[in-house]
N, C-alpha and C positions, 0 to 999 in steps of 0.2 A: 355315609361311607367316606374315610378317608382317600387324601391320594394313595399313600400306601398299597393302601387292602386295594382300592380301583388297579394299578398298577399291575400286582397279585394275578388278581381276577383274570383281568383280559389278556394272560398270558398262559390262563390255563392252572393257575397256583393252586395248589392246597393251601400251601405254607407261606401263604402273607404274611409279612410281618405284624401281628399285633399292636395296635396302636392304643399305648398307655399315658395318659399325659394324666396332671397332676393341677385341677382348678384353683382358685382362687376362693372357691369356698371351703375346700379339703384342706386347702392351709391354714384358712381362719379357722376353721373346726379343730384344724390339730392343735394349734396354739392356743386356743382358748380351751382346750381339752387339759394341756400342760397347766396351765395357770390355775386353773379350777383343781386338780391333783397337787399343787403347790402348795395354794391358799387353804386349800382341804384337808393339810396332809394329817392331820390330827384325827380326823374320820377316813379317808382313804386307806393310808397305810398300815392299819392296822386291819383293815379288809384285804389288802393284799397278802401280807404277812400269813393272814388263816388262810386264804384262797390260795396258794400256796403249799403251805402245810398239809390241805385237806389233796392237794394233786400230791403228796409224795408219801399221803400215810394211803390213798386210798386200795394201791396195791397191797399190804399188807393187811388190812378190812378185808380186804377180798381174799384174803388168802385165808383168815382166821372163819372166813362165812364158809369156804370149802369142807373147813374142816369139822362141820356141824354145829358151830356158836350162833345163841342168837345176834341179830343186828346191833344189840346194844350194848351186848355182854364183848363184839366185836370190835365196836369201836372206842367201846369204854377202856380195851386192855392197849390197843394199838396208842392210842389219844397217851395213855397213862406212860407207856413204855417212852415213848418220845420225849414229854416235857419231864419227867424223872429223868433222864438221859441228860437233855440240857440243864438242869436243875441241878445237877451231880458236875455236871463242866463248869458252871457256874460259881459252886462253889469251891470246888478247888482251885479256880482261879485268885479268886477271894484270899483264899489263903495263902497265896505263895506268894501276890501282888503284896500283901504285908510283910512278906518275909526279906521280901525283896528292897522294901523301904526301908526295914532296918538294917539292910546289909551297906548299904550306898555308902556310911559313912567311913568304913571300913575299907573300900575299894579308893580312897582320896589320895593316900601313900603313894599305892602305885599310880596312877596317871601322873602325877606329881615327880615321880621320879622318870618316868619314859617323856614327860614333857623336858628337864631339866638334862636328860642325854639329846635332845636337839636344842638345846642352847648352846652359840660357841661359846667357846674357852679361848681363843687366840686368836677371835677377831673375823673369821672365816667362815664362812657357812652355807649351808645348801641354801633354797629358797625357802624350804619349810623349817629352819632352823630361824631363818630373819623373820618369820612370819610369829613365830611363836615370841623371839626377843621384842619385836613389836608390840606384842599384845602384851605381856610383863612388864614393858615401859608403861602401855598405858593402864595397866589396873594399877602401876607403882604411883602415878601421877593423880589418879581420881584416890587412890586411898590417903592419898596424902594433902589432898586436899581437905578430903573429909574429916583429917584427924585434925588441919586448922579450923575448921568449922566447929568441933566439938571441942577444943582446947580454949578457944576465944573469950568463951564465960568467964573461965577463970583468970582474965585479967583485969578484976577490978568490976567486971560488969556482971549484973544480975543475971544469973538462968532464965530465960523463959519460963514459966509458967504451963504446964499441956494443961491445952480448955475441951472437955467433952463434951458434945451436943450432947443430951439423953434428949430421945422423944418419948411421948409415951404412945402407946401404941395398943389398941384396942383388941379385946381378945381373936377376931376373926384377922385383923392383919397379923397377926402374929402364925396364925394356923397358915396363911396364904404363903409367908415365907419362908415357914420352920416344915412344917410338917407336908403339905402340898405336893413341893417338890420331890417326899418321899415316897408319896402314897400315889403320884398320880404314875411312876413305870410299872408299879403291881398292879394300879385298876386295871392297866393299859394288859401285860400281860393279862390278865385275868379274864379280859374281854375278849384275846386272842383265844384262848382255852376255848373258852363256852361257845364263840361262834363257829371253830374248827368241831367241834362235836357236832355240833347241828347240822354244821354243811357235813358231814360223815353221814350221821344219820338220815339227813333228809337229801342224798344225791343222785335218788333216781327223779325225785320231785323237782328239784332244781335243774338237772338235764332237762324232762319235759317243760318247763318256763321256758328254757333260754330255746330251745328248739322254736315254740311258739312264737318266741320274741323276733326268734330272728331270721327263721325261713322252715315254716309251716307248710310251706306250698313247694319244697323241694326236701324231702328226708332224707332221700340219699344222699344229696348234699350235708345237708348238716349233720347230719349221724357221722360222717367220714370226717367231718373236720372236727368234733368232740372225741373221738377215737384219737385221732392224731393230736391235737393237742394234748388231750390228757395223757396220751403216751409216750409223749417225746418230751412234756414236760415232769413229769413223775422218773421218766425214766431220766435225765437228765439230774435232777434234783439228786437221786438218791446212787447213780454213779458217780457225781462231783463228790457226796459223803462218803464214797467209800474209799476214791481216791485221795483226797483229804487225809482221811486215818492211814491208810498206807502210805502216805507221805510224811505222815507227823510221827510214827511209831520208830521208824529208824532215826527222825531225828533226833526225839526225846532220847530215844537209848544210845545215841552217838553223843550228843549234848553232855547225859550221865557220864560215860566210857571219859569223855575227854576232861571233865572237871568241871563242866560250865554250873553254875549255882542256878537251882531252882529249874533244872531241867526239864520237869512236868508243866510246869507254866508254860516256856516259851514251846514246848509242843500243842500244850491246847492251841494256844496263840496262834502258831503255823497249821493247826487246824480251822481255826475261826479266818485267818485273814486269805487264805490261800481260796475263798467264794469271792474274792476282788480280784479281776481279772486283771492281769500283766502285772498289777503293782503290787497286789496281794503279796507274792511271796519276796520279794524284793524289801517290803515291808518285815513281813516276818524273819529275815536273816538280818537284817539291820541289823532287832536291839540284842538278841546274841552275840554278833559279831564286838556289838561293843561293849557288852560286861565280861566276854573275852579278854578286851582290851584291858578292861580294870581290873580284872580280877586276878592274872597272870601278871606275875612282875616280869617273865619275858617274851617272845612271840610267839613261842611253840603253841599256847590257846589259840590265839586268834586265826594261827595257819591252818590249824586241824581242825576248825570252826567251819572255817570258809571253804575249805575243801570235801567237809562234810556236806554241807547247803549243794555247795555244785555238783557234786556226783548223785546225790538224790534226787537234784533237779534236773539231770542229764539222765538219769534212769527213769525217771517216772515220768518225763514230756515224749521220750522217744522208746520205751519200751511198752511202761503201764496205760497211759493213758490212750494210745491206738489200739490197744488190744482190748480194751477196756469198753471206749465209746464203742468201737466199731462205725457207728455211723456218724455223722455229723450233726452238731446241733442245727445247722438250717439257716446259722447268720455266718455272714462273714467276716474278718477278722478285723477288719474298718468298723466294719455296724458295732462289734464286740463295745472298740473303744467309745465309739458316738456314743451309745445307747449308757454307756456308766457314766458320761459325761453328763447327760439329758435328766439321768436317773437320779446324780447324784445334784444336781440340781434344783430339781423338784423335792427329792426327801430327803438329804442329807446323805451322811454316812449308810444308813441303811437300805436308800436307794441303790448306793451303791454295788451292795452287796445282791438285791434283789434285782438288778438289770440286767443280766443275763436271760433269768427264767421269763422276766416279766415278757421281755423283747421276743423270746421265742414264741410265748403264749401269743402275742401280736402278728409274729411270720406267718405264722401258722392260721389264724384267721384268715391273713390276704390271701393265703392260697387257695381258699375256700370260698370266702367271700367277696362280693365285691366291691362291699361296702370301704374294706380294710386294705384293698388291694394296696395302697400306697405304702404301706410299711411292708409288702412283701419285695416292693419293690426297691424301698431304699436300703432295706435292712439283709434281705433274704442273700445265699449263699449263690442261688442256681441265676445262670447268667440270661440278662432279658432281654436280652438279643439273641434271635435261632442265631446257627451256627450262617447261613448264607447273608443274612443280613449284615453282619459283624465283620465278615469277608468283603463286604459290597465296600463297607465301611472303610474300611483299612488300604482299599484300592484307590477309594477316594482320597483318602489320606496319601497318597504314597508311600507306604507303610509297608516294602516287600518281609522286612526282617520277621514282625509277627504272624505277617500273613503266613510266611514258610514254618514259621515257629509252629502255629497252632495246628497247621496241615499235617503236621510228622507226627502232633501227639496225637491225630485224629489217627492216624493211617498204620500206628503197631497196632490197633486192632482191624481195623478196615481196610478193603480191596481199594487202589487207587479207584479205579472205573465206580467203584461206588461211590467213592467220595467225589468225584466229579459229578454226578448226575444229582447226588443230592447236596451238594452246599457250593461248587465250582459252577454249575451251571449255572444254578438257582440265581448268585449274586451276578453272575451278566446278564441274564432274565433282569436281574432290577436295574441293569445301567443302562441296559436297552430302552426297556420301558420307561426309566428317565429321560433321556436321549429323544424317544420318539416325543413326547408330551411336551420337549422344550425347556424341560430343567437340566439338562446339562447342554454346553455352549460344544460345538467343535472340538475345541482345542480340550475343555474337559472329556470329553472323550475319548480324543486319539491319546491323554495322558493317562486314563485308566487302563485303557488296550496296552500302551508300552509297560506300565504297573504288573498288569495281569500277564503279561509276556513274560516279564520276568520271572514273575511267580510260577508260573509254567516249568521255564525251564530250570526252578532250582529245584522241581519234584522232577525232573530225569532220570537222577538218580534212582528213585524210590522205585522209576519203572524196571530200567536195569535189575535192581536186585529179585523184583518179582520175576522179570521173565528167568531170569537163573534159578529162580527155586521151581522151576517148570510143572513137572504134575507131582511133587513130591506128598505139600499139603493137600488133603483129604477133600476140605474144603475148593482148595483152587481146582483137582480134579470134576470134581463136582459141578462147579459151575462152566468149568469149559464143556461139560459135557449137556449144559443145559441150553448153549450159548452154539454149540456146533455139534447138532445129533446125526449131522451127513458127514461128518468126518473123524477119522481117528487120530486120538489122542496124539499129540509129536508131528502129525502129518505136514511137510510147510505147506501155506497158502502162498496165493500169487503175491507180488505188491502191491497197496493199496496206496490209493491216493484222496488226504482230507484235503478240501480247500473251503474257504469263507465265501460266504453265499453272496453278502452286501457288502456289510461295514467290516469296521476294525474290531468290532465285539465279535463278528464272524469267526474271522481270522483266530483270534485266539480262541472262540469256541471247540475249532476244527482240530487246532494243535491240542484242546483236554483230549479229543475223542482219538487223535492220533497216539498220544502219551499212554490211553487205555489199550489201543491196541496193541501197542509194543511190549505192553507187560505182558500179553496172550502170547506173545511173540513171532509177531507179524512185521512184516518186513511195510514200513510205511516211511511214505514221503509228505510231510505237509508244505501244503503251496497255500499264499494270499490269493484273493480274486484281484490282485492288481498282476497278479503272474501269468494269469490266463489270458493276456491281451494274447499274446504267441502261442497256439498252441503247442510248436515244437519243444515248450518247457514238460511237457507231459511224456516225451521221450528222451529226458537228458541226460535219468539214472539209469541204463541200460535196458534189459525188457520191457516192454508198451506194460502198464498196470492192468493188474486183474478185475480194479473197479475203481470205480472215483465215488468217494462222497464228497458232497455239497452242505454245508453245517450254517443252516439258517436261525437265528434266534428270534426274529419277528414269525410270530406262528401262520402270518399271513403275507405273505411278501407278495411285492408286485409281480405281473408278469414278467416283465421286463426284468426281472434278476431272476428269475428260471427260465429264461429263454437260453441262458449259457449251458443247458441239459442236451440242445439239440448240437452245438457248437463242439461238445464233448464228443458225442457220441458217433459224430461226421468224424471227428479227427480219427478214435479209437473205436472200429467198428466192432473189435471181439469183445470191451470192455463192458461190461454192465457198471449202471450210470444211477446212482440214488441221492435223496436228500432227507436230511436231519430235518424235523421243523420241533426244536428244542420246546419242552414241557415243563414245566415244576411237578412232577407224577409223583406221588407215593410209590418207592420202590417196590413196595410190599404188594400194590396190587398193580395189573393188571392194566396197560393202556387205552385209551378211552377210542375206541376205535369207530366215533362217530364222523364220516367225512366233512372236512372242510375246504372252502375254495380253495385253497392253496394245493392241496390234496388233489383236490379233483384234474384242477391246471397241468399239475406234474405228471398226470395219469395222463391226459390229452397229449400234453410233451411226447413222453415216451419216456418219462423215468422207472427205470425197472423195480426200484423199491421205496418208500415215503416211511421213514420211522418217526419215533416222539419222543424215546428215552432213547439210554445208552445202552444198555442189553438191549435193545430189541435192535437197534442200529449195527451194531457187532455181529449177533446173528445174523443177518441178514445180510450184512458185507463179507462177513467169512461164508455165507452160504456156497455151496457149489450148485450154479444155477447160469441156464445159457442167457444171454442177454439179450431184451426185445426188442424189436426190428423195429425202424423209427415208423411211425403211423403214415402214411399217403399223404402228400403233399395236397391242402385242399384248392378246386379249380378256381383260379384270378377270373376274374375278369380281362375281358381281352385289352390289350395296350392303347392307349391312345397314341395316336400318331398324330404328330403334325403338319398340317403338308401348308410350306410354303406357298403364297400366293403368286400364279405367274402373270407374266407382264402380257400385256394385248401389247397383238405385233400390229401394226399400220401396216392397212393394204394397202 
């Protein structure tokens, strides 16, 4: 057990921090995982490519089994509709990429003349005009060079002579360099086909392999992580195509509308390249933008080009595609670019395009398995720090700005008093339990108390606003009502008083619990335990309080810091006298109401109430309830007395 989880534990935790660290053999494994998919990629990647394929037809299989097809007759028509589909993209590519080589020589005019309107005429010119008379000097200079080189002969001196090697060349090298090259991306497709059938056909067989392979001895596990990967990658696969086509059809018909040449092309194209994350389309408005350029002898193309790409790309990032996913793919938008980078590394250009899917297929493992954990962790979307640890974190830091940041977006859904008892407490539970064990020094601790103080008081606000929304919401009725079932709604309570039991995590423990109660809207005063040297500071905001809490974070404090219960209760004989001994408790259930010395101690004291969360400390402070009489002073021992020795008098 780590320090951590120990930490956790002997504080009462549910909610340790998980400790995930990442060996020295998980790194050599991963990297020699990469290398071998690198060195491989000639048999890997086209196992990926079907594997793949086979998660994004296998919805559609399943759909066509619903509708009374046999299994083969099922996956025969799905398998067929797909590679006809690319087959058919394919070749119109084909044909427009020709159409488009013989146009090229015809668009030479115009660039030719929009170059030669930034050329000066009077000597003066932008920077992009000197840029371009630079470049015309120098292809003036290499052409002119070259035309002494070829004119030279003809001074008297012979022509060169051109000497061509022939080799001769045996019939099988000849197939290796001619035909090979032709035939080996059809075997290649062709292998992708027939293995995507197989895995169609035989995928409840392959399920049961990998199940056995990889955790036999836990189904519910692995049945839940085959369900989720094949879900979030099929579904993933086959909404990027859809969004893809509905990205490419407004262009292609805006492309047409506007003049652009060969408009069906550069939309398959923005369909094919828009599976490259961030560069993709960026890529795809490029070579439009710039047969735009050549193709119009003025700028009106290239304006209504580029305005067309951006309004499609501003409709379909912020309209279609959130409405679309819905969910999130599972990485984050860092891991997005690593993983193309990683991908396209390993297998080229087509990694590329395949690092997305592959990377989720991978997330999705770690979160199931443990073997994979590591790439849930480097890659995955959800944050691997709870929310109290992250807090603990940022304290340490001195970090008030996020820490306030991320409390406000906690808190439009949530009750402050909640969100103190599970993520504000939690992270002083770890500074505590830091603190006591010796990893943190003094001085780091009174600076995370001044940290956490501040943090405190920039959620004042948020309490304000709640107690003004008094019992309106449904919910806050609700809970006051579960929080104080001896009193009515609106009713005011006395004034209460938090103060810090020990240290300076105290002190600012006392001010979350005082912060909760003002949003209930209770009139409260928080004091340090350096305040209570005077008791007269307990009568200085007018009426004597209706009760004092004491807000201990060690779940077991000395005597000697609950002895200030009896100091309390002498000065304010009406006031009822309790203490917090702070919990990490699962909100959801139920406080663990096993006694502990400290418990017991404060019972002995005369403490009228011992809570372990913040609801139960609330109720219990707002309770209306008389306060017990301090326990009988137990009999001393009688006093020793000194008695001076007297002098003998001479008779």
């Amino acid at each position: 057990m780590t320090e951590a989880v120990r930490a956790g534990a002997s504080s009462g935790s549910v909610g340790a921090i998980p400790v995930r660290r990442v060996s020295w053999a998980t790194a050599i494994a991963i990297c020699l995982g990469a290398a071998i998919l690198h060195f491989g990629a000639e048999v890997f990647l086209p196992l990926a490519i079907a594997t793949l394929l086979a998660f994004a037809l296998s919805p559609l299989v399943t759909v066509l089994r619903r509708q009374g097809l046999p299994r083969i007759l099922a996956v025969l028509l799905a398998a067929s509709a797909a590679f006809f589909s690319v087959g058919a993209v394919l070749a119109v590519m084909g044909a427009q990429v020709s159409l488009v080589v013989e146009s090229l020589p015809s668009y030479q005019s115009n660039i030719i003349a929009k170059l030669d309107a930034w050329t000066p005429a009077d000597g003066s010119s932008t920077v992009l005009g000197r840029v371009v008379e630079m470049m015309s000097r120098i292809n003036a200079e290499i052409s002119g060079v070259l035309s002494a080189g070829a004119a030279a002969p003809g001074r008297g001196t012979a022509a060169p002579m051109a000497v061509a090697v022939v080799e001769n060349q045996s019939p099988w090298r000849m197939l290796q360099d001619v035909l090979f090259p032709v035939i080996s991306p059809i075997v290649t497709a062709g292998l992708i086909v027939v293995v995507v059938i197989f895995m169609l056909l035989e995928r409840e067989e392959l399920r049961d392999r990998f199940i056995r392979l990889t955790g036999a001895n836990d189904l519910h596990r692995t049945t839940e992580m085959l369900e989720d990967a094949g879900s979030r990658v099929a579904r993933h696969l086959l909404l990027q195509i859809l969004v893809n086509v509905i990205y490419a059809l407004p262009i292609g018909l805006g492309l047409w509308l506007i003049g652009v040449p060969n408009a069906v092309l550069w939309a398959l194209l923005t369909l094919i390249l828009r599976f490259v994350p961030y560069i993709g389309p960026v890529i795809a408005a490029a070579i439009p933008l710039f047969l735009a350029f050549a193709a119009s002898p003025d700028w009106s193309m290239l304006l209504w080009t580029a305005a067309l790409f951006a309004g499609v790309e501003l409709i379909t990032s912020n309209i279609i595609e959130p409405r679309l996913y819905g969910s999130r793919t599972g990485l984050s938008p860092l891991a997005v670019i690593i993983a193309a980078i990683v991908w396209t590394w390993i297998w080229g250009p087509i990694g590329l395009i395949l690092s997305t899917p592959i990377t989720v297929y991978l997330v999705v493992l770690g979160r199931h398995l443990p073997q994979f954990e590591v790439f849930d962790i480097l890659f995955g979307d959800e944050p691997v720090l709870v929310a109290h640890a992250r807090l603990y974190q940022r304290l340490l830091a001195g970090d008030t700005v996020e820490a306030v940041t991320r409390a406000e977006e906690a808190l439009e859904a949530d009750f402050l008093a909640d969100y103190h008892q599970s993520v504000s407490i939690p992270a002083l539970l770890l500074a505590q339990a830091d603190y006591d064990r010796g990893v943190l020094s003094q001085a780091q601790e009174e600076g995370i108390a001044r940290t956490a103080g501040r943090f405190v008081a920039a959620l004042d606000q948020v309490a304000e606003d709640e107690r003004s929304e008094g019992d309106a919401p449904e919910r806050q009725a609700e809970r006051q009502a579960d929080r104080q079932p001896d009193r009515q709604a609106g009713e005011a309570s006395a004034r209460i008083v938090v103060v810090g039991g020990r240290s300076n995590l105290d002190d600012v423990a006392a001010r979350m619990l005082g912060q909760a109660l003002v949003a209930e809207g209770t009139a409260v005063t928080p004091l340090a335990r350096a305040d209570l040297m005077a008791m007269s500071v307990l009568h200085a905001e007018g009426p004597p309080p209706g009760c004092v809490v004491l807000s201990f974070l060690d779940p077991n404090p000395a005597r000697a810091s609950l002895l200030i219960v009896r100091r309390i209760k002498r000065a304010l004989p009406g006031a009822r006298v309790g203490a917090v001994l702070w919990a990490m408790a699962d909100p959801s259930r139920a406080p663990d109401r096993t006694g502990t010395a400290a418990e017991r101690a404060l019972d002995e004291i005369g403490a009228d109430f011992v809570a372990r969360t913040m609801d139960e400390v609330m109720a219990l402070a707002l309770a209306e309830a008389a306060p017990k009489a301090l326990p009988a002073a137990q009999k001393r021992p009688p006093r020793r007395t000194v008695r001076r020795p007297v002098a003998a008098v001479a008779g």
